[in-house]
C-alpha positions as CSV (number, residue, x, y, z in Angstrom):
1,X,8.5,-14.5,-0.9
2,X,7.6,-13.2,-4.2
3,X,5.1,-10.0,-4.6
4,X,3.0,-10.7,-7.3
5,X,-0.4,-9.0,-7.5
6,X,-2.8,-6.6,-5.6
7,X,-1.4,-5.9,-2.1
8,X,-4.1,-3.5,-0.4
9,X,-2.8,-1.0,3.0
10,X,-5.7,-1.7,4.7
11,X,-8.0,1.4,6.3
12,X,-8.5,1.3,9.9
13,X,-12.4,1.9,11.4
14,X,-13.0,4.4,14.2
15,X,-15.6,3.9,16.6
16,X,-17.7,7.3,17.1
17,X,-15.5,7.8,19.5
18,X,-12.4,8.1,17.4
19,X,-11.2,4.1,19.0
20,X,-9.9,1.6,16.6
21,X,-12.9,-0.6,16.1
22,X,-11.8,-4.0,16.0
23,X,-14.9,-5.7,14.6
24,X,-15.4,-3.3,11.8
25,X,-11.8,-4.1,10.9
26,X,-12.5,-7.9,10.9
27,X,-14.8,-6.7,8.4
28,X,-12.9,-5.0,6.2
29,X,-10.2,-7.8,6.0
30,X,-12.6,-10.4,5.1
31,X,-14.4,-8.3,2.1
32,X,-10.8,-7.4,0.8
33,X,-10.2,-11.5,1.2
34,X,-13.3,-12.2,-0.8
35,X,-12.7,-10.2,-3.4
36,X,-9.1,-12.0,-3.8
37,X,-6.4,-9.5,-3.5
38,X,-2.9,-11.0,-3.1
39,X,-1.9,-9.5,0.1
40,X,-2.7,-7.1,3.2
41,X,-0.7,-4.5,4.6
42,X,-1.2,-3.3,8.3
43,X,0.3,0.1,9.3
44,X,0.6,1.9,6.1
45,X,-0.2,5.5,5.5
46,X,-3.7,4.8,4.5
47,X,-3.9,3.2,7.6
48,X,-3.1,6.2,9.7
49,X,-0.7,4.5,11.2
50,X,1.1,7.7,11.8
51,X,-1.8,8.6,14.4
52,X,-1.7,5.6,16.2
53,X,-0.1,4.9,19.5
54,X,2.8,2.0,19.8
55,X,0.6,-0.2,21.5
56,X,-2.3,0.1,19.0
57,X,0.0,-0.6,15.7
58,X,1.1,-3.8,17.5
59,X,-2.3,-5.1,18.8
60,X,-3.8,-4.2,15.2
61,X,-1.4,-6.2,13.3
62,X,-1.8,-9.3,15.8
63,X,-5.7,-9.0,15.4
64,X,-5.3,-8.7,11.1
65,X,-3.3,-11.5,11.6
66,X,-6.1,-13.6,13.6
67,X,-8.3,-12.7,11.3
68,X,-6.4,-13.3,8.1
69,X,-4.6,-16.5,9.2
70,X,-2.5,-17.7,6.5
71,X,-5.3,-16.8,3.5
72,X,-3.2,-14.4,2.1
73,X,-0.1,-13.0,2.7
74,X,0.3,-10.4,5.7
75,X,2.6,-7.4,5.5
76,X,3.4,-5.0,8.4
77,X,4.7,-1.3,8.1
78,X,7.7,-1.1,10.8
79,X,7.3,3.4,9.8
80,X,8.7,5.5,12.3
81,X,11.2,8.6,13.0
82,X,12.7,6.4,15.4
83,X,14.8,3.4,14.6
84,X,14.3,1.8,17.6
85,X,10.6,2.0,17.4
86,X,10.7,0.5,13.6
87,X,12.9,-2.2,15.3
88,X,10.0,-3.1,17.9
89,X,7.4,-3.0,14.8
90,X,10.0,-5.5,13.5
91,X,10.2,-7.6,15.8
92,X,6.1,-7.8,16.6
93,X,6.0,-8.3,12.9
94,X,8.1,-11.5,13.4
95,X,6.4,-12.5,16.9
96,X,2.9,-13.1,15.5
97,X,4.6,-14.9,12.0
98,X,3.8,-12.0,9.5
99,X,4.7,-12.8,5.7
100,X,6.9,-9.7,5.3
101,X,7.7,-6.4,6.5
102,X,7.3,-2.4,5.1
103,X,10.4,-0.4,5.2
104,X,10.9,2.8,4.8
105,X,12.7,6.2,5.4
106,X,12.4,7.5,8.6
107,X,10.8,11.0,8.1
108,X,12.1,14.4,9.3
109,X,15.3,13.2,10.6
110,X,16.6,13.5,6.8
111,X,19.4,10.4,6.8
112,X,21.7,10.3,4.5
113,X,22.1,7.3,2.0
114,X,24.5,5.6,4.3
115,X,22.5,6.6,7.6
116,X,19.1,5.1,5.8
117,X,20.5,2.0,4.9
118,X,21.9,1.4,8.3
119,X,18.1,1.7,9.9
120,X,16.8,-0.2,7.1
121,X,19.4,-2.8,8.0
122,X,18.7,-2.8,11.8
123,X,15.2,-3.5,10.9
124,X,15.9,-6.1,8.9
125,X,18.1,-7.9,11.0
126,X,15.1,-7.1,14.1
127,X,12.8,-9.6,11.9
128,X,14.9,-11.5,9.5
129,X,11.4,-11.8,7.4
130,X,10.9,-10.5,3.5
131,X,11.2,-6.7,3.0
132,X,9.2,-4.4,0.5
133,X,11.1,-1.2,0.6
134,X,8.9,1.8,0.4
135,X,10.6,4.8,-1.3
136,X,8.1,7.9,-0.9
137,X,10.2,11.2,-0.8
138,X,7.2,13.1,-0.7
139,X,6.4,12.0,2.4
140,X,9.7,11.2,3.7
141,X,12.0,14.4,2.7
142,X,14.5,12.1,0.9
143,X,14.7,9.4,-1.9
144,X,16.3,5.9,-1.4
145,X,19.3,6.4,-4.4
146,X,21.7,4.1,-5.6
147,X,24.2,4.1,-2.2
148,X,21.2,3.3,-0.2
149,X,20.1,-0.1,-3.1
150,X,24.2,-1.1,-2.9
151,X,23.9,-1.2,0.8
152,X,20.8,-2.8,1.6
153,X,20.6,-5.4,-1.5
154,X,23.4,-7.0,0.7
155,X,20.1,-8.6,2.8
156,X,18.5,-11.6,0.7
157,X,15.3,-10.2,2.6
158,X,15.1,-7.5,0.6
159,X,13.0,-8.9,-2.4
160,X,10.9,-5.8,-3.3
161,X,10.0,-2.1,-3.6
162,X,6.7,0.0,-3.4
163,X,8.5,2.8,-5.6
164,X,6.6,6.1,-4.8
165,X,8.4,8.7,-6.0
166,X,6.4,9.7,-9.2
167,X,9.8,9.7,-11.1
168,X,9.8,7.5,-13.9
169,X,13.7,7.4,-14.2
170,X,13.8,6.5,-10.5
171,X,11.7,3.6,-12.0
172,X,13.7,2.9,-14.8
173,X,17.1,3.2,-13.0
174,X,15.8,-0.1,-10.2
175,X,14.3,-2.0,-13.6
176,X,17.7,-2.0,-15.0
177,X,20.5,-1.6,-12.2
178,X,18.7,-3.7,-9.6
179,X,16.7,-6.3,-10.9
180,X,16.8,-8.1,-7.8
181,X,14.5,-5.9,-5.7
182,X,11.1,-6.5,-7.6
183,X,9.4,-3.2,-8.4
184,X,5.9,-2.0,-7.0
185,X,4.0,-0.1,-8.6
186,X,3.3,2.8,-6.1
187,X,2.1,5.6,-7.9
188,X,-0.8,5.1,-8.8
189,X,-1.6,6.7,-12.3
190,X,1.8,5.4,-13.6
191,X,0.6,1.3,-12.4
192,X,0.5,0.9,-16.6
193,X,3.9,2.1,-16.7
194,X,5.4,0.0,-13.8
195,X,3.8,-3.0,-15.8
196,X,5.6,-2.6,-19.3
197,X,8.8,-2.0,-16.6
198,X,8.5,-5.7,-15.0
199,X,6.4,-4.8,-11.8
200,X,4.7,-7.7,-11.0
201,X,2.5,-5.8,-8.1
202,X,0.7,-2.8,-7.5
203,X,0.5,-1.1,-3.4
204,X,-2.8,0.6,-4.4
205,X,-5.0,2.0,-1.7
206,X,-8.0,2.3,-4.1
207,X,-8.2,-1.5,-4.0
208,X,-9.7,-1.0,-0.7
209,X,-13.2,-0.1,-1.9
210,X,-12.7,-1.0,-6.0
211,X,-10.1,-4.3,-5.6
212,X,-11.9,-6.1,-8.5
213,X,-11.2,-3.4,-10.8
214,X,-7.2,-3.2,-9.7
215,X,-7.3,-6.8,-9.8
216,X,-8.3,-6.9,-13.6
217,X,-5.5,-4.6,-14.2
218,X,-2.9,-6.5,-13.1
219,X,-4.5,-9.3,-14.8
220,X,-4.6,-7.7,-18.0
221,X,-1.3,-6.2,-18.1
222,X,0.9,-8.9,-15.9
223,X,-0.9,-12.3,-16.4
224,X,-3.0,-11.6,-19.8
225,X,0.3,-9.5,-21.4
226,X,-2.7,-7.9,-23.1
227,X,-1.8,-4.4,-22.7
228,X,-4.1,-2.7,-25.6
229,X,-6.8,-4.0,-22.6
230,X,-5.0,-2.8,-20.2
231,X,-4.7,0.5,-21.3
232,X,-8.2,0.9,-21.7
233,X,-8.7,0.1,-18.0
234,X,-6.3,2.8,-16.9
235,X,-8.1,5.0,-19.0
236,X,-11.1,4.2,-16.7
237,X,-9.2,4.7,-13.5
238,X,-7.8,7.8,-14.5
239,X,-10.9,10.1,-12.9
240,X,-10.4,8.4,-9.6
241,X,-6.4,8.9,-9.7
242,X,-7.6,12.2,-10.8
243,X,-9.9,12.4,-7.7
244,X,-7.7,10.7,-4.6
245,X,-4.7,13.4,-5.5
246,X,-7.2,16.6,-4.7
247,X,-5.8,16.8,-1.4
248,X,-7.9,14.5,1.1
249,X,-6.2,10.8,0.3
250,X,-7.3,9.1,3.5
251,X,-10.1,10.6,3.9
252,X,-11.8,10.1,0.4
253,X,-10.5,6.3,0.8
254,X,-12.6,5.3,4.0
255,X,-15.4,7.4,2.1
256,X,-15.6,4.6,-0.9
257,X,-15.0,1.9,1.5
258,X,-18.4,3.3,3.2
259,X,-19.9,3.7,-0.1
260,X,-19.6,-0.3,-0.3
261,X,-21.2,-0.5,3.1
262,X,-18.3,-0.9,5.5
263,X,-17.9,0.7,8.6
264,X,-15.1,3.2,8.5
265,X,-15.8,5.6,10.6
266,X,-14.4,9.2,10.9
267,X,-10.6,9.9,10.2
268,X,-8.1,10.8,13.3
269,X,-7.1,14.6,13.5
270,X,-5.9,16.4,12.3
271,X,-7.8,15.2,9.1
272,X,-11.2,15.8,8.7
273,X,-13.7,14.0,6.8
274,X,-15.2,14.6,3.3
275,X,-17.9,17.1,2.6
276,X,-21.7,15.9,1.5
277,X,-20.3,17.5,-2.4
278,X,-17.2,15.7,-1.8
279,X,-19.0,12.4,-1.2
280,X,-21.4,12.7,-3.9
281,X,-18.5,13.5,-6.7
282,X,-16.0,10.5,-5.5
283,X,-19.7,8.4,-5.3
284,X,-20.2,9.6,-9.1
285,X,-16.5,8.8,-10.3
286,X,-16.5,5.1,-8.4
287,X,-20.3,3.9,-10.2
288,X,-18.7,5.3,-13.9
289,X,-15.0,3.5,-12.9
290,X,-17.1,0.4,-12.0
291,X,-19.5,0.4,-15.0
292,X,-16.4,1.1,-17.0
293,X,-14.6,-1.3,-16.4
294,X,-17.4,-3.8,-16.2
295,X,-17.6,-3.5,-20.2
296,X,-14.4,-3.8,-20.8
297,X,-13.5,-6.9,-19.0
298,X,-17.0,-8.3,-20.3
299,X,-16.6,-7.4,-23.8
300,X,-12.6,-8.7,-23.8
């Protein structure tokens, strides 16, 4: 499998009641699906996947994947501090016939390079489908490093990585020393950047209420080559980068999504939803991105 495009981590909807809402869900799938991003990812961190119970990460990803059907590619985060509960993740991931898996460091426990590799193995081997690695040190407490790409490059399942470390030389160093794990872009305000690197994708959780507008930056930078245009349209999205690292990531995500009439729900504890001011500045910031880039791609 090849990761080439827009790949959104899809938001889960909460009933009232704070329940996963299956239907709503349904929903969101389809409007990512008609607005033609490349893939779907099911148990990310802007899925909240972190506050979910076992049985509800599995039975989500086998309903995305009844809903999605083969229409685009289906990717499912196997995240855990255990590695026998990634393993299970893998191996649902495999039982319903997902298109890849999401691997990444298990957090808190702090492996080492050697000790990381080894989960990262066992998960592999659980599934035996395509791997996007996910390298997020700020989340996880430790950065995959050269020992860990030696080790794990040894898998021809591991074809990719959603690099999220914010460190350009971290970028640079997989560009040029391992050019056989396709970079990611996934740090948002540096997707330009992961562009001119080779990145043919971008993990972007934004796409779930503005995927047009990612979409016509990958388009501009990775199909077009046209990066003058590109840069312009980063320039646009820099507010909302600007706005989604203030502190309330999730939370200001499912807000947009509702701004486009989707129904989100609240957010599981112990997050907290956005404030009426909150709304109305991320409201403000989407209608200028929107209008921005509008004129841009229209005048190109």
């Amino acid at each position: 499998m090849k990761f080439e495009g827009i790949y959104t981590p899809a938001i889960t909807p909460l009933t009232a009641t704070g329940q996963i809402d299956t239907a709503a869900f349904a929903e969101v799938l389809e409007y990512l699906i008609e607005s033609k991003v490349h893939g779907i990812i099911i148990g990310g961190s802007t899925g909240e996947y972190y506050a979910h119970t076992s049985q509800e990460r599995i039975d989500l990803a086998a309903h995305a994947k009844e809903v999605i059907g083969n229409r685009v590619a289906l990717i499912v985060g196997t995240g855990a501090i255990r590695t026998e509960d990634s393993v299970e993740y893998a191996k649902a991931a495999r039982a319903i016939k997902a298109d890849a898996i999401l691997v990444g460091s298990p957090p808190y426990a702090l492996p080492t390079e050697e000790e990381n590799a080894i989960h990262a193995l066992a998960v592999d081997k659980a599934a035996d489908l395509p791997i996007m690695l996910y390298n997020y040190p700020g989340r996880m407490s430790v950065s995959m490093g050269n020992e860990y790409f030696k080790a794990v490059s040894a898998s021809k399942n591991v074809v990719a990585i959603k690099e999220s470390s914010g460190d350009m030389g971290q970028v640079h160093r997989l560009a040029t020393q391992f050019p056989n794990i396709a970079l990611s872009c996934g740090w948002d305000d540096q997707a330009l950047e992961f562009f001119a690197w080779g990145a043919r994708s971008w993990v972007c959780a934004g796409s779930n209420f503005v995927p047009r507008e990612h979409v016509a930056l990958y388009e501009a930078c990775v199909i077009e080559k046209d990066f003058d245009k590109g840069r312009k349209i980063m320039a646009a999205f820099m507010p909302l980068m600007d706005y989604l690292e203030g502190g309330k990531f999730v939370q200001a995500i499912k807000a947009g999504c509702a701004f486009n009439g989707l129904r989100t729900g609240s957010v599981r504890a112990p997050l907290q939803p956005l404030t009426e001011s909150e709304n109305q500045a991320l409201q403000t910031v989407i209608t200028n991105l929107k209008r921005d880039v509008a004129q841009i791609v229209g005048g190109a």
